[in-house]
N, C-alpha and C positions, 0 to 999 in steps of 0.2 A: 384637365388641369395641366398635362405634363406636356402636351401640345402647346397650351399658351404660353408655359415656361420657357419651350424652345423658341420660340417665335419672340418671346422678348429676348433673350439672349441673342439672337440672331441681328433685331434691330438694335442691341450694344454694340456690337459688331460693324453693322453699316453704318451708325450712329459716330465712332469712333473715325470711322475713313471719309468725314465729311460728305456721304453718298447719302442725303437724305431725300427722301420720296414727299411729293406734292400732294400726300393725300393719307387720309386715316378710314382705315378700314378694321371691320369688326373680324375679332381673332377668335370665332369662337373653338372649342376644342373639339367641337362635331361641326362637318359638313354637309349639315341637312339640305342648308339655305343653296348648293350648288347650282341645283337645275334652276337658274335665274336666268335673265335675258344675258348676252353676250358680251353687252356692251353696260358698266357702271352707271349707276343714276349720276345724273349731272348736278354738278353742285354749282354756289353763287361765286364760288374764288375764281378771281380774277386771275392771267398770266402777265400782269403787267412787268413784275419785275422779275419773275422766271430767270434771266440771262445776267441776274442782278449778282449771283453767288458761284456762278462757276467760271473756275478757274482752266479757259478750254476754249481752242478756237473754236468761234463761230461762224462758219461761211453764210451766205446769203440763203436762207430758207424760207418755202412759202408757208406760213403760218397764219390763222387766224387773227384779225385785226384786235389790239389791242382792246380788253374789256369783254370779251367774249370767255365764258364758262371754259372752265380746263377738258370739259368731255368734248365740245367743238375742236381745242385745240387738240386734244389727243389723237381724235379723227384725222385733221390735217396732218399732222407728222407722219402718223402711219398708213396715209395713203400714199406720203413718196417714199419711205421704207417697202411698202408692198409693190412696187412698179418695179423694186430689183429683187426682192423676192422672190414675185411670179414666175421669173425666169425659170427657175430651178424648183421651186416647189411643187409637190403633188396635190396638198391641198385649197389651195389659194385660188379662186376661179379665172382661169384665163382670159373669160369672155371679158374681166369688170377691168375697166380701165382706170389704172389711178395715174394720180399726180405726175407728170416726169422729173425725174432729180437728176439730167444727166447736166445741168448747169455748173456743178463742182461733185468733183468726187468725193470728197469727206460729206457728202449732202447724207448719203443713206443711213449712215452709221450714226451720227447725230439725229435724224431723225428719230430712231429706232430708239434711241437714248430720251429722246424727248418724248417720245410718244409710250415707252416706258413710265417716264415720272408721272406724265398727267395719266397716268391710271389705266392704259387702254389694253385689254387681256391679253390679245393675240401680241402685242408689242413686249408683254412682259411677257411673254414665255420664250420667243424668240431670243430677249435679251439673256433673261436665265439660262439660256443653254449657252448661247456666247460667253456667259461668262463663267457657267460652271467647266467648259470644255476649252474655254480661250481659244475657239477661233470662232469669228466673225461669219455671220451667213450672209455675208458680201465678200467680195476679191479684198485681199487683204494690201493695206495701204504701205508704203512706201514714205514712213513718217520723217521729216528731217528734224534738224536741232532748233529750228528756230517756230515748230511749230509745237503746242503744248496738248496733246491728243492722248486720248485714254486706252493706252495698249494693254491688249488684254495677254496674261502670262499663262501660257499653257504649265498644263498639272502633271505629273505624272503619277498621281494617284487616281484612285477614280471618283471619291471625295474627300477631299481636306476640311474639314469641318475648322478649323483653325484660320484659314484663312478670308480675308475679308472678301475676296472676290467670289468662293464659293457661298460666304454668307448673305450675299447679296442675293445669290443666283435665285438661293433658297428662300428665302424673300421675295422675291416675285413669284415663285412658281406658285407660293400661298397664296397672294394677292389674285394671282391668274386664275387659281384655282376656286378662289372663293364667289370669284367674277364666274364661272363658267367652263372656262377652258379644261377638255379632258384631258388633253396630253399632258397639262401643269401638272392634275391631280394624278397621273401615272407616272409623272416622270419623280413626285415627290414619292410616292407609294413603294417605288422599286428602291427609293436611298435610303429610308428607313428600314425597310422588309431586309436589307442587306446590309446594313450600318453596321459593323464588328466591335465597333467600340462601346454600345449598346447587351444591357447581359441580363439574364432574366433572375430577379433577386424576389426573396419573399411568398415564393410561388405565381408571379405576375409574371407574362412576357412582357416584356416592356417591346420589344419591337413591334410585336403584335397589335400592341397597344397604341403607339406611334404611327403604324401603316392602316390600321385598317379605315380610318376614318378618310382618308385619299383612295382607299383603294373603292368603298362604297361609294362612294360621290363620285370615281370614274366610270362604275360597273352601273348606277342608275344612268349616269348621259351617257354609256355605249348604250343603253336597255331602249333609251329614248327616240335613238336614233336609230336602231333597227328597228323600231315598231311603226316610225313612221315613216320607211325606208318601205319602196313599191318594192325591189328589187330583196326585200330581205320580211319583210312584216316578224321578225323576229323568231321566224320560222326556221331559217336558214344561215347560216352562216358566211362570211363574206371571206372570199378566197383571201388566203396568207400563203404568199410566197416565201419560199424557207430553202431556197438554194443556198449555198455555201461558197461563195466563191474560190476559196482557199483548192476545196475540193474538185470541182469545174477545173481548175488553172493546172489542179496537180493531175490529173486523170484525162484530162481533154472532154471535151461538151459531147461527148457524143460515146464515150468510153461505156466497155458493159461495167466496168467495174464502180460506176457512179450509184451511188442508193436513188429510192425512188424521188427524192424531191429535189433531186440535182439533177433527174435528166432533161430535157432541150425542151421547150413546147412545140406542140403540136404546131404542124406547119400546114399553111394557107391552104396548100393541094389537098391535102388530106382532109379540112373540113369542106371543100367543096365537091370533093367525092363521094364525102358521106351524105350531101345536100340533094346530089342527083339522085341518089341512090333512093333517097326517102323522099324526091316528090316526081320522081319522071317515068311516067310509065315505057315500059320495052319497047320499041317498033312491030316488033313482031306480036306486040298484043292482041287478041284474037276475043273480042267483046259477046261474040256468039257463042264461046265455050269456054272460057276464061272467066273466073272472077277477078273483078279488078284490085282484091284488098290481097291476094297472091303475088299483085305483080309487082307491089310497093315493099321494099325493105326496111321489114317492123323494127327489124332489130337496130340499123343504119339509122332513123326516125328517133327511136329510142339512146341511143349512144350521144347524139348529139341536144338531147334533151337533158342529158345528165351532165352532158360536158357546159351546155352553158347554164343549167341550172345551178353548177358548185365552182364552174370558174376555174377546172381543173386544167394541166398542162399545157396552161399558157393561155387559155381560152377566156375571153370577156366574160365576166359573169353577167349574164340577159336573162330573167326569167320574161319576160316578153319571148321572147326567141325560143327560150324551153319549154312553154307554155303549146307554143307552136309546132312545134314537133311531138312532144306527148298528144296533142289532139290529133296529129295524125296515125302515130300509133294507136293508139286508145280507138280510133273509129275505124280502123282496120286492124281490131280486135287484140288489142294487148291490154291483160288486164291490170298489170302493175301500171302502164301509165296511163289508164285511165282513172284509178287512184291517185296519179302524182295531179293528172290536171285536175280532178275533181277538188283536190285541196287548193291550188292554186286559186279556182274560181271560187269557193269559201272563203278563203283570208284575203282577195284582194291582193293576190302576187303576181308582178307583170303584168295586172289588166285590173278593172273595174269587178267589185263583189258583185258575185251572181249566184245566189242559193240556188235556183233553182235548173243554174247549169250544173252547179255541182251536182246536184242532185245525182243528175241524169247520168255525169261519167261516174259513179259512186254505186249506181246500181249496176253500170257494164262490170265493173269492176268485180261484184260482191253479190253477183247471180240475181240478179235483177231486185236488190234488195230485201233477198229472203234469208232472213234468220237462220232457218230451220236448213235451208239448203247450205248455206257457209258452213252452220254445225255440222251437219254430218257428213260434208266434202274433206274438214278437217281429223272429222273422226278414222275415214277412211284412209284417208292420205298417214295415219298417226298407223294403224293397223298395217297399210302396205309397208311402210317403212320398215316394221319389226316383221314383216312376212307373214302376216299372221289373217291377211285377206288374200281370197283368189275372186274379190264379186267388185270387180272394177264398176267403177263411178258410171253411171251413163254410156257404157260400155266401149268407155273409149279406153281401157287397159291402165293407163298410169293414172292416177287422181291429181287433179289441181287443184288446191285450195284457194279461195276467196284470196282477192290482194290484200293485204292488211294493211294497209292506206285506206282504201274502198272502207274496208269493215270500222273504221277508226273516225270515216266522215259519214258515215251510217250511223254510228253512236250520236254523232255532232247534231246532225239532220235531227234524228227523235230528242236530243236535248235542247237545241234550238227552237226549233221547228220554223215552218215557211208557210205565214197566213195565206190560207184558201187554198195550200197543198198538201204539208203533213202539219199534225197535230203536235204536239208536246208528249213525249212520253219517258217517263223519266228508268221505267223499269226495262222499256225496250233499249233503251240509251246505254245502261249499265251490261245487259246482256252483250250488244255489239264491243262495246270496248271493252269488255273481258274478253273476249274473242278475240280481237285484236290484240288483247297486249299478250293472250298465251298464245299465240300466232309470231311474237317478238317485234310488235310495233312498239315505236318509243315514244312517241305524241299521245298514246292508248295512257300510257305508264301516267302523265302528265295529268291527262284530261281526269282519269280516277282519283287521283291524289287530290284533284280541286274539286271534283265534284265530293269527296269525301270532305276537303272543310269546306263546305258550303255553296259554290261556284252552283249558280243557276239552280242549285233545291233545295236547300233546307231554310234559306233566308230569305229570297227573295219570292218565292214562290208557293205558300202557304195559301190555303184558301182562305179567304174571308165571309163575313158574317154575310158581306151583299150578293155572295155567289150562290150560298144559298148551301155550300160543300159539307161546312161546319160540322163535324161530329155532333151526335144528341150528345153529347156528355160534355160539347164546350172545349175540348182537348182539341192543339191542333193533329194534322192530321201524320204527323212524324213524331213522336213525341218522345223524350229520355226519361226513362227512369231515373227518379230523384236517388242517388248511392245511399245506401246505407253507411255504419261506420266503418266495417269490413268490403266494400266495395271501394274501389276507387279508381275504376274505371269506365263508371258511367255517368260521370259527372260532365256536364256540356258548357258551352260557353254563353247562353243566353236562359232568360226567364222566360217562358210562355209570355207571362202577362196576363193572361186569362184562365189561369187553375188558380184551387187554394193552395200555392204552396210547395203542389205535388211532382209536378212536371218542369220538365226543363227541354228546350229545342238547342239544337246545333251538335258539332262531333262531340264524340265525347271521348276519353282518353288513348282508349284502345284506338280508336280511329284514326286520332292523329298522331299515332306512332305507326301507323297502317299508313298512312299517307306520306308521312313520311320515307317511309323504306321505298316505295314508290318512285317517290320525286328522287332520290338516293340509286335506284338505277334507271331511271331518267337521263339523270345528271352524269352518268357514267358512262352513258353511252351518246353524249353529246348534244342534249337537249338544252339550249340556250337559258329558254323560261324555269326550267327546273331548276340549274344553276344558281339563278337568281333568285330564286324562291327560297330555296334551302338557306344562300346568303344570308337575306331577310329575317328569315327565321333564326340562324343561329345569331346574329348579330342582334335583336330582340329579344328574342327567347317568346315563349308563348306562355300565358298563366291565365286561367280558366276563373270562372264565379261558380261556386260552388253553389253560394247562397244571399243574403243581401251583403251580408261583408264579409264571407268567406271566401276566400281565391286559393287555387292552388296551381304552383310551376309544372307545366307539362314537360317545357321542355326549356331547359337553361341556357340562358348567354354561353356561350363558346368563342372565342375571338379567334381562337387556332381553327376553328372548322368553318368559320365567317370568311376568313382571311382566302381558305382556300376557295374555295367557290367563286369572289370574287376576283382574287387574284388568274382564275383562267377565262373570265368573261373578258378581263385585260387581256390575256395573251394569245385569244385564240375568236375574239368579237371586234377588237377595234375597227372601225371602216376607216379612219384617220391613218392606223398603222398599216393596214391592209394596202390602200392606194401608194404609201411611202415604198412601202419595199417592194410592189409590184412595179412601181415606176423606177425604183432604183435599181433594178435586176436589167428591166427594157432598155435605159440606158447606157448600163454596163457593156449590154449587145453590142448595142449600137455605137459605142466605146465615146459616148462622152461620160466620161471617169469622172469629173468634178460634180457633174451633176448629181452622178451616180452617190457619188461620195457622200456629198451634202444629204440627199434625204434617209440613208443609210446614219448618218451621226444623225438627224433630228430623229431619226427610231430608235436609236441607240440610248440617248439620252431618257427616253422613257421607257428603259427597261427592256428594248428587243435585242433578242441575246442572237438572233442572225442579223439584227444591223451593227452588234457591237465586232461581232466577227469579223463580218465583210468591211465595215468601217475601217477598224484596225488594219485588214488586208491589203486596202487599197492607199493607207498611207504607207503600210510600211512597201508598198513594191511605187511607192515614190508619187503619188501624189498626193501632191502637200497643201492645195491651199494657196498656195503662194509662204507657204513657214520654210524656217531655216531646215536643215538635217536635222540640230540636236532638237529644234521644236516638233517636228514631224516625225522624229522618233519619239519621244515622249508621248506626244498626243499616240500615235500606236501603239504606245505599250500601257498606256494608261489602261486602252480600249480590251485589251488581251488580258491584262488582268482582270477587267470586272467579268469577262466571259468563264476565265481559269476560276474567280472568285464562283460562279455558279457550275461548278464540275466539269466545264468544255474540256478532253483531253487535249486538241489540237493548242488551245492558248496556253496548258500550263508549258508546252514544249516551246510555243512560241515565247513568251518570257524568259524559261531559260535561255533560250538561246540570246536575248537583246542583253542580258547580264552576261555570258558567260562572255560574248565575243565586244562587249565593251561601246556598243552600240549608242549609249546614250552620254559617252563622254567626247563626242566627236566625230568627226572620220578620220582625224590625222591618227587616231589612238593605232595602237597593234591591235590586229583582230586575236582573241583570249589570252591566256596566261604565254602562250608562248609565241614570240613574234613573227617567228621566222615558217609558221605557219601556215599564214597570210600566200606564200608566195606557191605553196602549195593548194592549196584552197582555191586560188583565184590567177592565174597564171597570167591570165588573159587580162586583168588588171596591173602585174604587178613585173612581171617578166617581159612579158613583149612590149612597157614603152621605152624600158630599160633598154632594150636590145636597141633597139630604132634610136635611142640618145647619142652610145656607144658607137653605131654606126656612123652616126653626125658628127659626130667628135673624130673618130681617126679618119675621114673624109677630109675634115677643116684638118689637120692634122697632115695629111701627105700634101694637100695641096700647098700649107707651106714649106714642107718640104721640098717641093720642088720650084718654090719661085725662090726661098732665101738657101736652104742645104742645109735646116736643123729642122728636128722635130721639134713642135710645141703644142700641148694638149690644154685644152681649156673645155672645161664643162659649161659658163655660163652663169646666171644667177639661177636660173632654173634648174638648173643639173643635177641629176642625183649624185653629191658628191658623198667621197669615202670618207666614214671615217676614221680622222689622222689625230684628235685625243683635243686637238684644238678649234672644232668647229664650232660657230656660234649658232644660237636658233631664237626664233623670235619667239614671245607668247602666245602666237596660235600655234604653234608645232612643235613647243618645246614644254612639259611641265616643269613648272617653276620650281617643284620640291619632288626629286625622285622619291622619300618619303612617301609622301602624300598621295605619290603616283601610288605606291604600293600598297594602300592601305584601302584604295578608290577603287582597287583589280582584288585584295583580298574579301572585300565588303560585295562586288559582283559575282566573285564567285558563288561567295554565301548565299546571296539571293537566286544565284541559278541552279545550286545544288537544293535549293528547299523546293523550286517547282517542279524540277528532274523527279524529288521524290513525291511532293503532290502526286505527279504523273504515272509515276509507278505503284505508290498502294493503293491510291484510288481508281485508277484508268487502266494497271497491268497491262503500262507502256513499253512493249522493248526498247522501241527508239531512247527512252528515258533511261531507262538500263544500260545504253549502252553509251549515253551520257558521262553518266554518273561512273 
């Protein structure tokens, strides 16, 4: 309900700025409906008179022929909006060739505008950030007077809920959002989750309450898209690059003093050292007394399986590629990656499912699939640890335990099983993945938690009458005890069907708070599914059938513990935001900064707090877009605030300083409270053109003295002249009301001394110390 509220209030808003949209879409206050197709159902309304109500050049655009449904024409616009897109985008496919708009330059922006109105998702999220950020994700125009064009006003907040332009933005990001698009639904999810003018009354968060229905409708389409991601099957995680530019610039790329996620990536030589290492055997190899799995570097094989299976330091994430490398360790005897491929060929990562390859790396891995051997490899390896064995393993002195990957797809294997190789065994199943998960695998943690509510046994998998399995007594063969009134924890969530009465099938209370704690350090140690699952859960809550209409809440709605699960499936799952800042970083290298810039703000805008950084970073050391100073500073400090708003120390210091030094009033302004400053601060700005003017003045100055016999000095219009109590100054270099000046530098300081101290209780900034 409080959702539809805002959404009507929102279209008062656009409603009022004569910005009305081509189309009615359902506002419901859940975003069940998201995972829909991409693109809007086509409706019967015509575009005929479309161009009939805007007040707004129109140049020559290719558009669908008159009479043609508005989902046609929304296609058309936003294929020549996408042909200057692609340029610069990470996500948009290079290969697909759309429209060309280089016929007039206002073509893109208008299109983008039009293919906005007729309904089309990717066009309304594009336009929502343009207009939530006021700038254009095209080169910004050079509009004159006689042309009537929609310039968009950059913010120096990071939402103005107040004004029509952000009301707008927020408006389509819902409309994108409800269409499909995740970034819509992240980019809506981060403005509420952060909204301050938003306050929790009643015992309700109202934030909570406002975010979490965007943040679930973005965390199922990330869910969807790694599950059917070859490169991810929801297994794995997709590299997030999280350098800092700020850091980099201040430290140098190469500096020890850089944390780990700011140092250089791995460089070209380096993986192709590791490449010979892991498949060329020595020259001097000797096949007569030599084993040849000696001469290959397991460890070299292995490094670079892990470097492109997680996409670390700089490296493509390829499970194809990692896939290939584990299989040559793993068959020159390493038994952790003969675990990592054996999973790989199980889910269908980097290659084609194949049970019964897994199989095979799952037993190298986990001693040729013997139980009894993993146990008590474990037991011993548990005993040497505390010193408390001298009866080494197989007599080889130190004990290795089974890989716990191996032991975790050994569970898989007897829960699945593989017709006309292993059976189903459901008690072998739980044995292996107790092993594994007290072994510290985290996919173990996962698989128990689902096999505990139901996953492959207690539902699907009952014996029936024609099996022949049936208990004499009719009972299936799992069965719960029906609770008494002092019991209330053995109540389950299904009826038999076939007792009188007595019996009940599925988990029962204790279990699913057992499963839960589970899926809870799963989820803590960076288990995707588990994540998700937990979300699920708290955001439903679970409530059991006791009886024919007795039910009782196992476990209750939570919005605050929904909100969190979900909220890190955003910030640590997106493939969408993953390609943005790993393309934005490549660029940066390669020092095209616009580029950089651009998919750095489209991350920013949905909530990434290193694109809001780097974003901010790269306007404020002066690329702008094509905007003025006072707009390129704004848009910077907008970006530094919403980072400071999320505890960044580096941006509360960077807003003090755009306040204190007067940054957002100009450049003609005096840099802080004291003017003369400036000359100290920046010498090389401010002294040396003075000197060079000086110079050109008593130059002009002797040489007429020597043609006429008098000195005469003259500065120029350009000149830094003195001042003599009578100079005049025009309205860009003079304020009109020293008043007003004073009151414009008392109100900056204010705001610089509130971030100074941000920066010092929260961040125990000296630099902010020595501010203030």
């Amino acid at each position: 309900m409080a959702l539809g509220t805002a959404v009507i209030t929102m279209q008062f808003h656009v409603n009022r700025e004569r910005i009305i949209l081509h189309q009615k879409r359902d506002r419901r206050p859940k975003l069940h409906g998201i995972k829909t197709s991409k693109n809007p159902p086509a409706t019967t309304r015509t575009i005929q008179s479309m161009d009939a109500t805007r007040d707004i050049f129109s140049p020559p655009l290719k558009v669908a022929p008159d009479g043609y449904d508005i989902k046609t024409a929304g296609e058309a616009y936003w294929n020549q909006a996408a042909s200057v897109l692609q340029e610069w985008d990470a996500i948009l496919p290079t290969d697909e060739l759309f429209s060309s708009v280089e016929q007039h330059p206002y073509a893109p922006h208008l299109a983008l505008e039009k293919a906005a109105e007729s309904g089309h998702p990717l066009a309304q999220y594009y336009m929502a950030n343009a207009l939530a950020s006021g700038i254009w994700p095209f080169d910004s125009l050079d509009v004159d007077d006689s042309v009537t064009f929609h310039k968009l006003e950059v913010m120096e907040e990071w939402s103005q809920h107040d004004h029509p332009q952000v009301a707008k933005s927020y408006l389509l990001w819902h409309m994108a959002a409800m269409a499909g698009n995740i970034e819509a639904a992240m980019a809506l999810a981060h403005r509420w989750n952060e909204d301050t003018t938003l306050t929790t009354t009643s015992g309700s968060n109202i934030k909570c309450t406002m975010a979490l229905p965007y943040l679930e409708a973005a965390a199922h389409g990330i869910m969807d898209q790694l599950e059917a991601s070859l490169h991810s099957r929801a297994k794995v995680l997709p590299p997030m690059d999280r350098h800092v530019l700020a850091q980099v610039h201040m430290h140098g790329g190469t500096s020890s003093q850089l944390d780990w996620n700011n140092k250089p990536d791995e460089s070209k030589e380096a993986i192709q050292f590791y490449h010979l290492k892991a498949t060329t055997t020595p020259w001097n190899y000797n096949s007569d007394t030599e084993n040849k799995s000696t001469t290959i570097d397991v460890h070299a094989a292995s490094t670079l399986g892990h470097l492109y299976h997680y996409g670390v330091r700089g490296v493509p994430q390829n499970l194809t590629l990692a896939l290939q490398y584990y299989e040559i360790a793993a068959n020159n005897g390493n038994w952790e990656a003969a675990g990592q491929a054996g999973t790989f060929y199980l889910w269908g990562m980097g290659t084609t499912s194949n049970a019964a390859k897994a199989l095979e790396y799952f037993q190298i891995g986990a001693a040729d699939g013997s139980f009894q051997t993993c146990y008590r490899k474990r037991e011993l390896a548990i005993l040497q640890k505390k010193g408390k064995s001298n009866h080494p393993f197989d007599g080889d002195g130190e004990v290795y335990e089974c890989d716990h990957r191996a032991m975790n797809g050994m569970g898989l294997m007897h829960l699945l099983g593989i017709p006309e190789i292993m059976d189903i065994d459901y008690n072998m199943a739980h044995k292996f993945l107790t092993l594994a998960k007290d072994s510290g695998d985290t996919d173990a943690h996962y698989n128990l938690a689902m096999m505990t509510l139901g996953w492959k046994t207690q539902y699907q998998n009952y014996p029936s009458e024609e099996d022949g399995d049936l208990p004499e007594d009719g009972m299936s063969a799992n069965p719960f005890e029906l609770p008494t009134e002092n019991e209330k924890n053995a109540f389950a969530l299904h009826h038999s069907g076939r007792t009188s009465g007595k019996q009940f099938r599925g988990p029962s209370q204790s279990s699913i708070k057992e499963a839960i704690k589970l899926l809870g350090v799963a989820a803590n140690r960076g288990h995707i599914q588990a994540r998700h699952r937990l979300g699920m859960i708290y955001s439903e809550g679970i409530t059991v059938q006791t009886g024919a209409l007795d039910t009782y809440k196992v476990v209750g709605k939570d919005c605050t513990k929904a909100k969190i699960h979900f909220q890190w499936i955003v910030d640590n799952a997106s493939m969408e935001r993953s390609r943005r800042l790993r393309l934005a970083y490549k660029e940066y290298i390669a020092g095209n900064l616009e580029t950089s810039l651009r998919n750095y703000l489209t991350a920013a805008e949905g909530g990434s707090n290193v694109g809001q950084v780097n974003a901010a970073f790269l306007l404020e050391q002066g690329v702008c877009l094509g905007l003025g100073p006072s707009e390129c500073a704004k848009a910077s400090v907008r970006l530094w605030k919403a980072a400071a708003d999320r505890g960044n120390a580096e941006a509360c210091l960077r807003v003090g300083d755009f306040y204190y030094y007067g940054r957002l009033r100009g450049t003609t302004r005096s840099l802080g409270p004291f003017g003369w400053i400036q000359y100290v601060l920046y010498p090389e700005k401010h002294i040396l053109p003075m000197i060079e003017k000086w110079q050109e003045v008593l130059k002009d100055s002797w040489n007429h003295y020597q043609e006429s016999g008098t000195f005469k000095i003259s500065f120029g219009d350009d000149s830094p002249a003195v001042d003599d109590g009578n100079q005049q100054c025009t309205a860009d270099d003079c304020p009109e009301d020293s008043e007003h000046e004073e009151e414009l530098m008392a109100a900056d300081l204010s705001m610089a001394a509130h971030y100074y101290t941000v920066a010092v209780d929260k961040h125990l900034s000296a630099r902010a110390n020595f501010n203030l």
